[in-house]
N, C-alpha and C positions, 0 to 999 in steps of 0.2 A: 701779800705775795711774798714778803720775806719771812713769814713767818713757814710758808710752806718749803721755801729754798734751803731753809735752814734743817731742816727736817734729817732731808741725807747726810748733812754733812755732819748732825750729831749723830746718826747712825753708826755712820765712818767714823767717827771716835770711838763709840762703844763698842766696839768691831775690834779697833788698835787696841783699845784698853785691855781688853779680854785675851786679847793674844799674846800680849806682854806678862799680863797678870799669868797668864798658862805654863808660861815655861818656868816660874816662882815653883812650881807643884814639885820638877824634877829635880831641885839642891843634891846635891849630894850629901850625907849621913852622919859622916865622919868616921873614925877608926872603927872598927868591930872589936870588940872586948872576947878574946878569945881563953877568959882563965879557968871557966869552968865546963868550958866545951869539950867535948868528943876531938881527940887532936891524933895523926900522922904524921910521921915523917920516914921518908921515903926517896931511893935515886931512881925512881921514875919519873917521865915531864910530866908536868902538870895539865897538856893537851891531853897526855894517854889517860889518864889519871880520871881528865872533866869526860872525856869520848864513855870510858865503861861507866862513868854514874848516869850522864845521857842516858845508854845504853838500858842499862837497868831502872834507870825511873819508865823509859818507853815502853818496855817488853812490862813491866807491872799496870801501866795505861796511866801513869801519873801523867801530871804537866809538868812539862817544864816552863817557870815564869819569864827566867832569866837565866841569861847565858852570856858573862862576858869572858876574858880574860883571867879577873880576880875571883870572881863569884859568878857561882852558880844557886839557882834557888829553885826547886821544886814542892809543887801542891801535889798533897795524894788525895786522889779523886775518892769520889762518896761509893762506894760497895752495894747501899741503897737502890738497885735499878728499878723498881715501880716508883720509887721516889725521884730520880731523873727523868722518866717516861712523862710521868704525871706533869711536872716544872720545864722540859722542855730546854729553851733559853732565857725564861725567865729567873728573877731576883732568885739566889740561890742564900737562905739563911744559913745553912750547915754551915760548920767551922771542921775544917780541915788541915792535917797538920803541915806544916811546910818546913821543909830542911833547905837552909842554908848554908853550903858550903864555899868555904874560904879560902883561895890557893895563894903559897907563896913561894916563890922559890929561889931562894939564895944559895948562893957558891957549893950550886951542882946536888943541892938538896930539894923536896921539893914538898913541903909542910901544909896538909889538909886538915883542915877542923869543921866541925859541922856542929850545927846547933836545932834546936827543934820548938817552932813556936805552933800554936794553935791558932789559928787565922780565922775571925767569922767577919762577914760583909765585905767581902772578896772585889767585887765590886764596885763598891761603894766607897766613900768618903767620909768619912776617917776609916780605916780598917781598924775591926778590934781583933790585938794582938797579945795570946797569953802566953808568956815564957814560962819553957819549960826547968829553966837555970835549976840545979840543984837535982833533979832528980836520977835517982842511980840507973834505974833500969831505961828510964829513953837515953842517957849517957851512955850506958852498955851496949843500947840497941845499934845504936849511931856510931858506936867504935867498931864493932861488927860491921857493919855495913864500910866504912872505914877500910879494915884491915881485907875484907875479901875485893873493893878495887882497887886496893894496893898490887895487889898478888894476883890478879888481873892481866895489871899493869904490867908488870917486871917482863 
């Protein structure tokens, strides 16, 4: 009989354990290395600023992943539509590029840098994540993208 009593109660532990262990996943990162990113600066807010990339990743049909404050992160979705019809909601293997941007804004300036990584297992645990660091033209692309919601903005 105690052997069955006891049942629940390690349940109830692996239950607690799991839930403590879960919130381990969301750490925070630490600084974002902004030296050879796509970079702005700009006297528009940084709300008007994050509203037009919103705007434009929406109206393109991207995701947006995240959206706080300091950062914003969007996934551009797969162009493949028999390839989404086909997979549905399931495991989606394509790697999709994700931009990253990074607001900051000190004394009435308001400083955006974005960066561009290749993301495959989206959903998955560990995400594999290829940096784009170094390259001229996703840099160019992403200062472009950059300089027109600046001037959005204003």
């Amino acid at each position: 009989m105690t052997i069955r009593a006891a049942k629940p109660a390690f349940c109830a532990a692996v239950i607690g354990l799991t839930v403590i262990l879960s919130g381990c996943q969301t750490a925070d990162i630490g600084p974002i290395d902004t030296t050879a990113q796509a970079m702005i600066t700009t006297s528009a807010p940084a709300s008007t600023i994050r509203n037009v990339l919103v705007y434009q990743a929406v109206n393109k049909n991207n995701l947006v992943v995240s959206d706080t404050p300091k950062i914003l992160v969007v996934d551009m979705r797969s162009n493949d539509f028999l390839y989404s019809v086909v997979l549905k909601h399931r495991w989606d293997p394509t790697a999709r590029a994700r931009i990253t941007y990074v607001f900051d804004e000190t004394g009435g300036k308001t400083t955006v840098s974005a960066a561009a990584t290749l993301v495959a297992n989206r959903s998955g645990k560990p995400q594999q994540v290829t940096d784009f660091e170094g390259n001229p033209d996703v840099k160019a692309a992403l200062q472009r993208l950059l300089e027109e919601a600046a001037a959005k903005a204003q």
